[in-house]
C-alpha positions as CSV (number, residue, x, y, z in Angstrom):
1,X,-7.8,-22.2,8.1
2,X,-4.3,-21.0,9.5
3,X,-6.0,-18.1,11.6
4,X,-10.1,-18.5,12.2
5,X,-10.2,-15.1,14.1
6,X,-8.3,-12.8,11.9
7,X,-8.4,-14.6,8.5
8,X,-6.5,-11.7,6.6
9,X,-3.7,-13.0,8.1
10,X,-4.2,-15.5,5.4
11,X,-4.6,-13.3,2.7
12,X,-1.9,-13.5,-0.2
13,X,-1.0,-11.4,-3.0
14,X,1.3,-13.1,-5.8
15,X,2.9,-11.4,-8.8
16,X,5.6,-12.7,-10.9
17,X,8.2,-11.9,-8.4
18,X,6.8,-11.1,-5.0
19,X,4.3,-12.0,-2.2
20,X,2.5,-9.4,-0.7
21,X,1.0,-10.6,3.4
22,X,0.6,-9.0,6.6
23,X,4.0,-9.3,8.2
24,X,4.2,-11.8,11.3
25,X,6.0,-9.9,14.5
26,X,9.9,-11.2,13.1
27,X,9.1,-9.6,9.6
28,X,7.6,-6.3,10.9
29,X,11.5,-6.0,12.2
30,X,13.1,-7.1,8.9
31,X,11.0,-4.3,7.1
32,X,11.9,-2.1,10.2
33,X,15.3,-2.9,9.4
34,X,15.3,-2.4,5.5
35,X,13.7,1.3,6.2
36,X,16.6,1.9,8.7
37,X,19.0,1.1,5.5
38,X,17.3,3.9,3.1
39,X,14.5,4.5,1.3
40,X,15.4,7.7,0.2
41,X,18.3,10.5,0.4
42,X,18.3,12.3,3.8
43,X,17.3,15.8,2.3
44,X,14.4,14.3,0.5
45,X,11.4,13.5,1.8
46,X,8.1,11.3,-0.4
47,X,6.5,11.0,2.3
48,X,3.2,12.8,3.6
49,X,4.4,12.0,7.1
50,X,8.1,12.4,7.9
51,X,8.7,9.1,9.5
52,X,12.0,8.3,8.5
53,X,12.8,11.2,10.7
54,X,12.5,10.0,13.8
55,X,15.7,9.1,16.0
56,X,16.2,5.6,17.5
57,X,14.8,4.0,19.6
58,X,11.9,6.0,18.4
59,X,12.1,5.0,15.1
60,X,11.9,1.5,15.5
61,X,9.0,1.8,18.3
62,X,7.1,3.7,16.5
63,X,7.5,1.6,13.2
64,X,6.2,-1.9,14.9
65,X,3.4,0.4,17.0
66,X,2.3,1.4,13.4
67,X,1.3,-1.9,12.4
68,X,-0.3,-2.9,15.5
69,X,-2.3,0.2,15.0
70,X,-3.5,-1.0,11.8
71,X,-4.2,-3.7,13.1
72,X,-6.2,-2.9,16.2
73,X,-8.2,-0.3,14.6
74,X,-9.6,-2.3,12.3
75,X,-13.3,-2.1,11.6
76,X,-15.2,-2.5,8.0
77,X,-16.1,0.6,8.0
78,X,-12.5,2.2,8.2
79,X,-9.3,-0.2,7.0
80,X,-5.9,0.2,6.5
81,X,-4.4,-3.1,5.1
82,X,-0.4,-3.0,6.0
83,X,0.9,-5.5,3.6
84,X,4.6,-6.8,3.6
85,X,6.3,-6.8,0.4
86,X,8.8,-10.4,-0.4
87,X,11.5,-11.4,-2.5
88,X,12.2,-14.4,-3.1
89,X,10.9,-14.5,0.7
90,X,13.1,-11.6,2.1
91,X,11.3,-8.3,2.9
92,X,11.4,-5.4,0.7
93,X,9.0,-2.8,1.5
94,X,5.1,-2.3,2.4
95,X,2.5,-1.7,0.3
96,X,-0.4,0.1,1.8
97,X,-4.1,0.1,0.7
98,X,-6.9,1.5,2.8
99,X,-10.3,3.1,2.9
100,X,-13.2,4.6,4.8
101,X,-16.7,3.5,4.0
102,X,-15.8,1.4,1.1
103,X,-19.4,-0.6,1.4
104,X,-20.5,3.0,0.6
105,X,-17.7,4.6,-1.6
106,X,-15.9,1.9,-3.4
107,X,-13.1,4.2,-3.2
108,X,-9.5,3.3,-1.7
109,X,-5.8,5.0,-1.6
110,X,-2.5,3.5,-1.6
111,X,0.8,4.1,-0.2
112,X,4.0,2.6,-0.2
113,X,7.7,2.4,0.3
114,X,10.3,0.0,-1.0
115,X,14.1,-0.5,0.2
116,X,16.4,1.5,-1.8
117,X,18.7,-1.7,-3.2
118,X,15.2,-2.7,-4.6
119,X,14.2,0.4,-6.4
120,X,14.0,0.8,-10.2
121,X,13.4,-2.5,-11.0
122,X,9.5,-2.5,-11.6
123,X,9.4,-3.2,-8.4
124,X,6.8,-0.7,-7.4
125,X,4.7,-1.3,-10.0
126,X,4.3,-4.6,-9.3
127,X,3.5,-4.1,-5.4
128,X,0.6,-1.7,-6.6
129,X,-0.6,-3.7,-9.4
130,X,-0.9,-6.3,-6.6
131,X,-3.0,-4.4,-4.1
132,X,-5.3,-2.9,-7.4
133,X,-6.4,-5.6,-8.6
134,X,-7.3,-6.9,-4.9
135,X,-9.6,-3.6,-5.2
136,X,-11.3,-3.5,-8.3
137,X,-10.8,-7.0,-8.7
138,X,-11.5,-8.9,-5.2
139,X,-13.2,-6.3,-3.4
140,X,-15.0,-4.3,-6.0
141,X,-13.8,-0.8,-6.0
142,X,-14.9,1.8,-8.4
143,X,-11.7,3.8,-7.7
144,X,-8.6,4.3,-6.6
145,X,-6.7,7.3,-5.5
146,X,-3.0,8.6,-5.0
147,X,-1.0,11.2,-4.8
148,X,2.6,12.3,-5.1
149,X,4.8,15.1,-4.7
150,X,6.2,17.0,-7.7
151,X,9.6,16.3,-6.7
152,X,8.8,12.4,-6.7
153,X,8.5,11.2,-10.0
154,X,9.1,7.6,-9.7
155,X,6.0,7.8,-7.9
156,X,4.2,9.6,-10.3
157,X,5.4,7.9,-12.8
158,X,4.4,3.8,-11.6
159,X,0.4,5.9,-11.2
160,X,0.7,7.2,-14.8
161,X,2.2,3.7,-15.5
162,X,-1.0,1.5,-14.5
163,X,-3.7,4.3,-16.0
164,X,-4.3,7.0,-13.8
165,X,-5.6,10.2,-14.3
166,X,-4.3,13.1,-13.0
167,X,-6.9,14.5,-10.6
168,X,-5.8,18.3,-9.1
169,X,-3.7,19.4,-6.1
170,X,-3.4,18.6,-3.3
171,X,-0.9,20.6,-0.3
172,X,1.2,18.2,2.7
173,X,3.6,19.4,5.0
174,X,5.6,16.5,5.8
175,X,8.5,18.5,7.4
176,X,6.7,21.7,8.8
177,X,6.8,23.5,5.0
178,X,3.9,23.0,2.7
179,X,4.3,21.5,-0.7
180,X,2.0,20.6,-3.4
181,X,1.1,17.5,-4.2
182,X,-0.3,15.6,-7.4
183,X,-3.0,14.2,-7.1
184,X,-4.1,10.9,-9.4
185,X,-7.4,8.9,-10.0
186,X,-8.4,5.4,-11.8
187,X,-11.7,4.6,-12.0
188,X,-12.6,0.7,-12.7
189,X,-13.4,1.3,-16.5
190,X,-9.7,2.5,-16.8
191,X,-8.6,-0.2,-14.7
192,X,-10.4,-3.1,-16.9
193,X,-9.4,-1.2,-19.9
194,X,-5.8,-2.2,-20.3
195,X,-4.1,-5.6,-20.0
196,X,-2.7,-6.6,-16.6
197,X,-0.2,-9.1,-15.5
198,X,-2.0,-11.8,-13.9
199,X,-2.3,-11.6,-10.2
200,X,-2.9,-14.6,-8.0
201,X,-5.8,-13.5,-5.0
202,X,-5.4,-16.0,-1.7
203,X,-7.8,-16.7,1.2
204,X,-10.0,-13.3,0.2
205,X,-13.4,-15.3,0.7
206,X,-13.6,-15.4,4.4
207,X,-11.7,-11.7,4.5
208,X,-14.7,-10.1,3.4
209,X,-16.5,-9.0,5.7
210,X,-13.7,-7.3,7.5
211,X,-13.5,-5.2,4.3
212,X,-17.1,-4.3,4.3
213,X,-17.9,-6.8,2.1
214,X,-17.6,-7.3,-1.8
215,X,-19.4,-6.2,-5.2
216,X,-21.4,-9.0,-5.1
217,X,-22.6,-8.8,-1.8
């Protein structure tokens, strides 16, 4: 028992190639430092909230005050679980997966980003594979939500990928303009329904009551 009073910092995520962990205060500026090298082209933007954006110091204040965010405003009744993505122990990205009223709804979302040397590799199907099957398979979820915008279809495609559904539109404006969105949708029928790479789940027993608890409860 590493960490007694906040045990998901002993929660672990393994795939065939990575770890996915909340970062410790050194990593949180090796990820900070991997999203200051690219993520994506300058006159793109994936993201629902331009934070990529932002001019330093900023940027780099604002990145580590986004995890202690997470962190501090954590209740079971509304989670964001900021998980460091590794490589062969190096940080990669951040795979994101949160909810509100999840004892209630069983629903979560996801959100992610990975460093741009590390893209189109499976990568980011892997990282999301990783925090589903902590859902439906850990936690219990009856469904999972996403969405992407039309002009991101690496995105859309790792959703399509692992079995979602497509599931209407939705409208962001990450940059002041408003753009559609795709929305997608997996419920835990299409989740079981397929063959998954195995997923190894660490230390999630005494994590569950910070998640609202688990099907089972």
């Amino acid at each position: 028992m590493a960490h007694p009073l906040w045990p998901i910092y002993d929660l672990r995520l393994r795939t065939e190639r990575l770890e996915l962990r909340l970062p410790n205060e050194d990593e949180i500026v090796g990820l900070c430092t991997v999203a200051q090298a690219g993520i994506h082209p300058p006159d793109e933007m994936p993201f629902g909230f331009a934070w990529m954006d932002k001019p330093s110091p900023r940027f780099e204040r604002e990145y580590i005050q986004h995890h202690w965010k997470a962190r501090a405003d954590w209740t079971p009744v509304a989670w964001n679980l900021e998980l460091g993505v590794f490589l062969d122990g190096q940080p990669i990205g951040c795979q994101e997966l949160f909810a509100r009223d999840f004892a209630l709804m069983r629903r979560v979302g996801t959100g992610s980003w990975l460093g741009a040397p590390h893209q189109r590799r499976g990568l980011g199907k892997e990282m999301r594979t990783a925090v589903l099957a902590l859902a439906f398979d850990g936690l219990g979820a009856e469904v999972a939500e996403t969405e992407a915008f039309f002009d991101n279809p690496a995105s859309a495609g790792v959703s399509r990928a692992l079995g979602y559904e497509p599931n209407g539109l939705g409208r962001i404006a990450p940059r002041g303009v408003a753009r559609d969105t795709q929305r997608f949708r997996m419920t835990r029928k299409g989740w079981s329904g397929r063959p998954r790479p195995p997923v190894v789940i660490e230390g999630l027993e005494r994590c569950l009551e910070l998640f609202g608890g688990s099907e089972t409860d």
